[in-house]
SEDOKOL-832429 format. One record per residue (C-alpha): y, x, z. Coordinates in nm, 4 decimals, always signed. Layout:
<r py="Y" px="X" pz="Z"/>
...
% end
This chain:
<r py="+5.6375" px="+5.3341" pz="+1.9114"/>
<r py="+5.4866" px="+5.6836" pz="+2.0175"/>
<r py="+5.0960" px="+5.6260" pz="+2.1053"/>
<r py="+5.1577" px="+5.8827" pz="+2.4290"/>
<r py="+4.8484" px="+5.8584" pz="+2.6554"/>
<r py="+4.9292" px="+5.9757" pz="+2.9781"/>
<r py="+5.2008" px="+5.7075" pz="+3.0395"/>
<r py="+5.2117" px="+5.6988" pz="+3.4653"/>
<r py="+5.0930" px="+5.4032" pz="+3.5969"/>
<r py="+5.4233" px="+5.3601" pz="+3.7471"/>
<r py="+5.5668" px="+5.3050" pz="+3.4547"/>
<r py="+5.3249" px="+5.0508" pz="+3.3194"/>
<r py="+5.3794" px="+4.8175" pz="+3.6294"/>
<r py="+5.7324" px="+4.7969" pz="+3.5502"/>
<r py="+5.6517" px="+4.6254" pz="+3.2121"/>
<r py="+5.5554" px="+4.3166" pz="+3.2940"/>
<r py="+5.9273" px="+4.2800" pz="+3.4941"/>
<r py="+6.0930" px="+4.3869" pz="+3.1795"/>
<r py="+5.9461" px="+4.1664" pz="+2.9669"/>
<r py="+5.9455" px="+3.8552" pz="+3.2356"/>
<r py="+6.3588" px="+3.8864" pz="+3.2117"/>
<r py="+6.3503" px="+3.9268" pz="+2.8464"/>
<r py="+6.1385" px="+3.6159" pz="+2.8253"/>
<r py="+6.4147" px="+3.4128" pz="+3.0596"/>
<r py="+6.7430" px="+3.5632" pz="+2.8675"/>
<r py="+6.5492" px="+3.4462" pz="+2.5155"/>
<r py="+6.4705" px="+3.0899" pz="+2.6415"/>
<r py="+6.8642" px="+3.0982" pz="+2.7620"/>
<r py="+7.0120" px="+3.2232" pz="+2.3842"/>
<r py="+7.1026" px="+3.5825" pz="+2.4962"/>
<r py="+7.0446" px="+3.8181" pz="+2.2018"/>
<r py="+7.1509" px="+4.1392" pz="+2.3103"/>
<r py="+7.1481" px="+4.3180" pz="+2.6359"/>
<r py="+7.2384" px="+4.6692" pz="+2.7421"/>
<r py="+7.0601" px="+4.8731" pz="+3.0112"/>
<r py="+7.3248" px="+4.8146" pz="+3.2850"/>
<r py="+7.3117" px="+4.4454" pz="+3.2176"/>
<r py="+6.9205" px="+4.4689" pz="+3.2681"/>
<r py="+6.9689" px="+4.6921" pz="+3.5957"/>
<r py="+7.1554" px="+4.4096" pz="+3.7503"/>
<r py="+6.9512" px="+4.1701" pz="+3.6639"/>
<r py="+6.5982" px="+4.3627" pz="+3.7272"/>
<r py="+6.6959" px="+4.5901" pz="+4.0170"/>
<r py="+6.6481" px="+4.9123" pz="+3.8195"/>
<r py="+6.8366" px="+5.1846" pz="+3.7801"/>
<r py="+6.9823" px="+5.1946" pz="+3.3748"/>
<r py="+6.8748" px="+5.5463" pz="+3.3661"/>
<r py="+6.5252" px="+5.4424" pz="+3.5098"/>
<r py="+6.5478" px="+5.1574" pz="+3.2389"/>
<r py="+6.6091" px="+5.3770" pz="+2.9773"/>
<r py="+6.3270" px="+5.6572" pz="+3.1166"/>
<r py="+6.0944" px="+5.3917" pz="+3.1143"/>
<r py="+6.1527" px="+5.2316" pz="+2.7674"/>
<r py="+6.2292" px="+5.5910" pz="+2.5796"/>
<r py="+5.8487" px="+5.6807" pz="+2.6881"/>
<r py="+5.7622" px="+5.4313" pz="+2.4284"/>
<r py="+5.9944" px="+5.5324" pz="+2.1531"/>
<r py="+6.4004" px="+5.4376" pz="+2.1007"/>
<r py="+6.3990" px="+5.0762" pz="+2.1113"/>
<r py="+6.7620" px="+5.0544" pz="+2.1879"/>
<r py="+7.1115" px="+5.1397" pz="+1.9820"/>
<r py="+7.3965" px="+5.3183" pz="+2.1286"/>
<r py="+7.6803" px="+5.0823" pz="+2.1396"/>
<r py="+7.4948" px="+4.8178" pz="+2.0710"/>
<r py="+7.1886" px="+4.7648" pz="+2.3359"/>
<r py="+6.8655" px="+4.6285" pz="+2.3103"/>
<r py="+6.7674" px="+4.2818" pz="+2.0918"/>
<r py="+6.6382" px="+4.0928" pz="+2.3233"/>
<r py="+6.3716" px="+3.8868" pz="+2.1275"/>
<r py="+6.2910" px="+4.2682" pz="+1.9950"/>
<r py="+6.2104" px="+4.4457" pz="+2.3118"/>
<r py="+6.0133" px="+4.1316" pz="+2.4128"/>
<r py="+5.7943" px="+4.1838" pz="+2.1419"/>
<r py="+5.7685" px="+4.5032" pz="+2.1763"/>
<r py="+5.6903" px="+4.5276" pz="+2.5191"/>
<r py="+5.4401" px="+4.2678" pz="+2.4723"/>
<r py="+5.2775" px="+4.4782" pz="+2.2107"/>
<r py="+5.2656" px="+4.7751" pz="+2.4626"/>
<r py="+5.0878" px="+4.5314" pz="+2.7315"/>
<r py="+4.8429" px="+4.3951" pz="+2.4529"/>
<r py="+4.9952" px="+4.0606" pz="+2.4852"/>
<r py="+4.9829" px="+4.0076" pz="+2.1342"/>
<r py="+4.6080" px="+3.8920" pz="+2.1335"/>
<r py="+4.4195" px="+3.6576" pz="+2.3283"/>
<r py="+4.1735" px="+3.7213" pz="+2.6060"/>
<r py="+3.8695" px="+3.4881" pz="+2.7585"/>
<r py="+3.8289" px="+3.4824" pz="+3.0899"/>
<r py="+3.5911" px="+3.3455" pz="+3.3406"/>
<r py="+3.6379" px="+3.3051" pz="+3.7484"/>
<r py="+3.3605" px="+3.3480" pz="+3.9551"/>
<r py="+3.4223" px="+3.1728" pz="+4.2720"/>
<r py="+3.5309" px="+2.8423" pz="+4.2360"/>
<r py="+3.6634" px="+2.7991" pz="+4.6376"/>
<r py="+4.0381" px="+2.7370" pz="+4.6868"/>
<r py="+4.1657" px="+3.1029" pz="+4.5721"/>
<r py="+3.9324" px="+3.0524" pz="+4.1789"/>
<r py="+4.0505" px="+2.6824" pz="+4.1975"/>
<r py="+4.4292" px="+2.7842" pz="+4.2204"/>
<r py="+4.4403" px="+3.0555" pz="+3.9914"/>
<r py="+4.2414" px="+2.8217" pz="+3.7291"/>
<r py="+4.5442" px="+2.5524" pz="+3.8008"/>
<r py="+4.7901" px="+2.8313" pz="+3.7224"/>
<r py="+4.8861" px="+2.7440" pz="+3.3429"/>
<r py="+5.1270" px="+3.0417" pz="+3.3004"/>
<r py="+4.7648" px="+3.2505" pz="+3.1393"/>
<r py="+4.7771" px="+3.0280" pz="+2.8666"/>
<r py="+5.0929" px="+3.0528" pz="+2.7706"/>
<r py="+5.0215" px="+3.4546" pz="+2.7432"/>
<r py="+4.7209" px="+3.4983" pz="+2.5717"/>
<r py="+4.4797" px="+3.4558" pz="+2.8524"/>
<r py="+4.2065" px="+3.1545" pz="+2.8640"/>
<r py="+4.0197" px="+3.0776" pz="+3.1359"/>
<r py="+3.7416" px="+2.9527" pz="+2.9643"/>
<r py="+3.4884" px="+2.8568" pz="+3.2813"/>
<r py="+3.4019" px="+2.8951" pz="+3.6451"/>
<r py="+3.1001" px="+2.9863" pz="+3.7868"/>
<r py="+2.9503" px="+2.8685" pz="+4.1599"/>
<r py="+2.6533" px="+2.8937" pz="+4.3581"/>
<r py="+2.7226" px="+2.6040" pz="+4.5607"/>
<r py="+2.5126" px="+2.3127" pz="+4.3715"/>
<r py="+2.8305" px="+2.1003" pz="+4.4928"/>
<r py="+3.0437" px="+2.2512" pz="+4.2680"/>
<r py="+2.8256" px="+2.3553" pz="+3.9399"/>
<r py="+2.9127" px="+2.0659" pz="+3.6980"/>
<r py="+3.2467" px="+1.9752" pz="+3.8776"/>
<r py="+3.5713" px="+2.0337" pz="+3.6087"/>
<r py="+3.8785" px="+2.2161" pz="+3.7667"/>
<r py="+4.1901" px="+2.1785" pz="+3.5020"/>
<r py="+3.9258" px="+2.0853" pz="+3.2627"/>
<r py="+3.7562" px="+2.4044" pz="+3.3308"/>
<r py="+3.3883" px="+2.3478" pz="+3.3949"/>
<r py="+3.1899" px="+2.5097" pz="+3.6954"/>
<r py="+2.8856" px="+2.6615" pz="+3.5659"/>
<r py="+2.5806" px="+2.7833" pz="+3.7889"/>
<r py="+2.6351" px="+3.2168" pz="+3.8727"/>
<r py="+2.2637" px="+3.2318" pz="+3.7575"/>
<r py="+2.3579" px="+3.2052" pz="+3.4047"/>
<r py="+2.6775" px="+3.4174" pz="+3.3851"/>
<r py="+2.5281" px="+3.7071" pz="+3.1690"/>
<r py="+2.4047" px="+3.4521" pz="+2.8937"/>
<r py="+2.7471" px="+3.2619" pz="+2.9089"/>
<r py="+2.9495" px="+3.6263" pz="+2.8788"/>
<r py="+2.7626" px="+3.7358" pz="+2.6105"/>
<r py="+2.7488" px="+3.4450" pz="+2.3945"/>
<r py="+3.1628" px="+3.3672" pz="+2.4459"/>
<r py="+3.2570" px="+3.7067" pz="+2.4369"/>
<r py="+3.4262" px="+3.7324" pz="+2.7180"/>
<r py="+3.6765" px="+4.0075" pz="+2.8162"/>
<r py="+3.7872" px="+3.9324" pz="+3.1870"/>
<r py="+3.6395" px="+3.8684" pz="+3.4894"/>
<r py="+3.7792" px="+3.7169" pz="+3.7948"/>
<r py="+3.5962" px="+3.7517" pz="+4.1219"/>
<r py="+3.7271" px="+3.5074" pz="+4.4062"/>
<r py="+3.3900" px="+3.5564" pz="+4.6327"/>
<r py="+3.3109" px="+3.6999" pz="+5.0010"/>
<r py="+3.3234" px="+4.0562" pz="+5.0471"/>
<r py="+2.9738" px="+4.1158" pz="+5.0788"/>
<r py="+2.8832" px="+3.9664" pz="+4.7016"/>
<r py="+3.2043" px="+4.1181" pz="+4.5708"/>
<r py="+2.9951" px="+4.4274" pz="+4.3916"/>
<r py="+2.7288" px="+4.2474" pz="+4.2897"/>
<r py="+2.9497" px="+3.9989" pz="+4.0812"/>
<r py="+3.1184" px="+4.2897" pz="+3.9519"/>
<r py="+2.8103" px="+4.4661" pz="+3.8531"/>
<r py="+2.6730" px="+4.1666" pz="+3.6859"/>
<r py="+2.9989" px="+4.1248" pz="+3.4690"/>
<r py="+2.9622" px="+4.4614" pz="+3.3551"/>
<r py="+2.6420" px="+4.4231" pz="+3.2622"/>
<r py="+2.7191" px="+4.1151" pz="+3.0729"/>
<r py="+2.9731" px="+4.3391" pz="+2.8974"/>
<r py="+3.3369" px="+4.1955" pz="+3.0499"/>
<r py="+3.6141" px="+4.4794" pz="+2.9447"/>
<r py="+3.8387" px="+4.4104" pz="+3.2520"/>
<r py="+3.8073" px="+4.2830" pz="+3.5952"/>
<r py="+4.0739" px="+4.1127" pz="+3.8360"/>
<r py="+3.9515" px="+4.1346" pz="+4.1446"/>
<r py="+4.0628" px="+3.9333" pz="+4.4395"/>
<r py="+3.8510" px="+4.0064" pz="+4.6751"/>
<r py="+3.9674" px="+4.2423" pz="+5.0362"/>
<r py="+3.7111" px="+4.5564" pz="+4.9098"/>
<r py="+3.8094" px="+4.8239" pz="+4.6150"/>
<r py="+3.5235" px="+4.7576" pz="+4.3936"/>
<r py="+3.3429" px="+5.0146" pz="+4.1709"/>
<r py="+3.2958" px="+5.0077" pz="+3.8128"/>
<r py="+3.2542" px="+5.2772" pz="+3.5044"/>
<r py="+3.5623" px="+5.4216" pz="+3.3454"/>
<r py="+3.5246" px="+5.1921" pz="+3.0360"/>
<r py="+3.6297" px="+4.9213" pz="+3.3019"/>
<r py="+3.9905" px="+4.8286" pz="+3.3202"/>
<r py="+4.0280" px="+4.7395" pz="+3.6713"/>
<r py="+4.2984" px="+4.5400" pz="+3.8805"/>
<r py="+4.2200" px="+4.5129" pz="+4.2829"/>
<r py="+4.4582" px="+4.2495" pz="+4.4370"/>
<r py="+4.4656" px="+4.2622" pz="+4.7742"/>
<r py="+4.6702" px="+3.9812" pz="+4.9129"/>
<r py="+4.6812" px="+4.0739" pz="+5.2536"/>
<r py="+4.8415" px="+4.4213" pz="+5.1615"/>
<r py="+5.1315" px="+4.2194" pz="+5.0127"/>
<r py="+5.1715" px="+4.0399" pz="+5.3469"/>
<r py="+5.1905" px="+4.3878" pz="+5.5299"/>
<r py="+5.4543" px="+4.4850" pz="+5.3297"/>
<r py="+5.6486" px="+4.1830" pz="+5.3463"/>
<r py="+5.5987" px="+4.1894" pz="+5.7401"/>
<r py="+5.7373" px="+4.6038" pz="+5.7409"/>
<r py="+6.0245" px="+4.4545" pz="+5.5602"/>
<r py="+6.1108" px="+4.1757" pz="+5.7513"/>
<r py="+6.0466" px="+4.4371" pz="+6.0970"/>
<r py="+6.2870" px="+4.7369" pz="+5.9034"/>
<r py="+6.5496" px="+4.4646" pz="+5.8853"/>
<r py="+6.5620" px="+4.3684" pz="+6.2482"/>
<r py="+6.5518" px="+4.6719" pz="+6.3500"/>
<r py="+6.9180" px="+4.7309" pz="+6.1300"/>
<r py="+7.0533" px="+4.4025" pz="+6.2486"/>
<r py="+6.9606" px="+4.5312" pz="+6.6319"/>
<r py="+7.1325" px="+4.8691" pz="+6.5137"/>
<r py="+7.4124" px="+4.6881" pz="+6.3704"/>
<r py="+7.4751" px="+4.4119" pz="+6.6830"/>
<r py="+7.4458" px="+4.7007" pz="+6.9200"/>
<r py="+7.7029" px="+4.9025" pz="+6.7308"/>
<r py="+7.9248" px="+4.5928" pz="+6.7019"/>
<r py="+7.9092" px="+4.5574" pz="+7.1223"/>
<r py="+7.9913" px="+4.9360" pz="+7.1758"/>
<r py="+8.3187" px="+4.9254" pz="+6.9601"/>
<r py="+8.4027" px="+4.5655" pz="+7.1219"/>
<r py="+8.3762" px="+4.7419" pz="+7.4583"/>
<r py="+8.5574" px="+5.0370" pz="+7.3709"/>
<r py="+8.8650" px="+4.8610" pz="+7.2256"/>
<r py="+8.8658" px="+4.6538" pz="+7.5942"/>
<r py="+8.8468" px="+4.9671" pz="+7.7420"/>
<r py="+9.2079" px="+5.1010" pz="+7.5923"/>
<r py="+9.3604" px="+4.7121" pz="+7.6524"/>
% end
């Protein structure tokens, strides 16, 4: 695998498709797959398929394909799925109590290892076995578990500060959840999620295909009335 550093970020996003269809054609016996039978299951183009996975080296044989069960490794070596990463959720409301329910991180490397509240009503509860611990002592509890993520599920208005205190704790990565782009130092991997950005999107979508259904229906009524016409 080439170690090229300027791979576009494009690129990278596509990744974790790749390898989520690898993982569902291993669990199903498939051990070989060629690029055209990955563009119709993915979406992708083969050629884009190919682009993408030739930045990384030639994982593939002509004639033959990919091996499944390789590329998935391989692509999981790319990501850094190979190790295991602590995490803790700050914000233990409905959003940090969901994603600490979610038990498809542990079956990729990543461990939520606690929660961590200001409300006294929730410090000392246990969500999915996951204890709440009080915010007060989240530099102490970083430091001593080595943590590498941090997830902030809090209001916009402490989103910074939480983020600041993780770095200062010395968290490698954040996932942030919150509706503001955060700001940290370039040694800080950072992932904003905004949910309702996703919604917008969805709702364009949704809007682009009435609009071709009205195109479509009115198209339909102008050839019915034309072909009356020449009855």
């Amino acid at each position: 695998m080439s170690k090229n550093t300027r791979i576009s970020s494009a690129v990278i996003k596509r990744l974790p498709r790749y390898r989520r269809y690898l993982n569902e054609l291993r669990k199903k016996g498939v051990t070989k797959i060629s690029s055209n039978e990955l563009s119709a299951l993915i979406g992708y183009t083969a050629s884009q398929i190919r682009q993408d996975l030739n930045t990384f080296g030639g994982f593939g044989q002509q004639g033959y394909g990919y091996s499944v069960e390789g590329l998935y490794n391989e692509i999981s070596a790319i990501l850094g799925l190979d190790k295991e990463y602590k995490m803790v959720i700050v914000g233990s409301g409905n959003l940090g109590q969901a994603i600490a329910n979610y038990t498809y991180y542990y079956k990729s490397g990543f461990k939520v290892m606690g929660l961590f509240d200001i409300n006294p009503k929730l410090i000392g509860l246990k969500i999915n076995d996951i204890k709440v611990y009080d915010f007060e002592n989240i530099v102490d509890y970083v430091e001593d578990n080595h943590i590498d993520i941090g997830v902030i599920c809090v209001t916009r208005d402490n989103a910074q500060e939480v983020a600041d205190k993780l770095i200062f704790a010395g968290i490698k990565g954040i996932w942030n959840f919150t509706p503001i782009d955060i700001e940290v130092p370039d040694r800080i991997a950072l992932e904003n999620v905004h949910l309702s950005e996703n919604l917008h999107t969805l709702a364009f979508q949704m809007n682009n295909m009435s609009s071709k259904e009205s195109t479509i229906n009115k198209q339909k009524t102008e050839v019915a009335a034309k072909a009356k016409k020449v009855k």
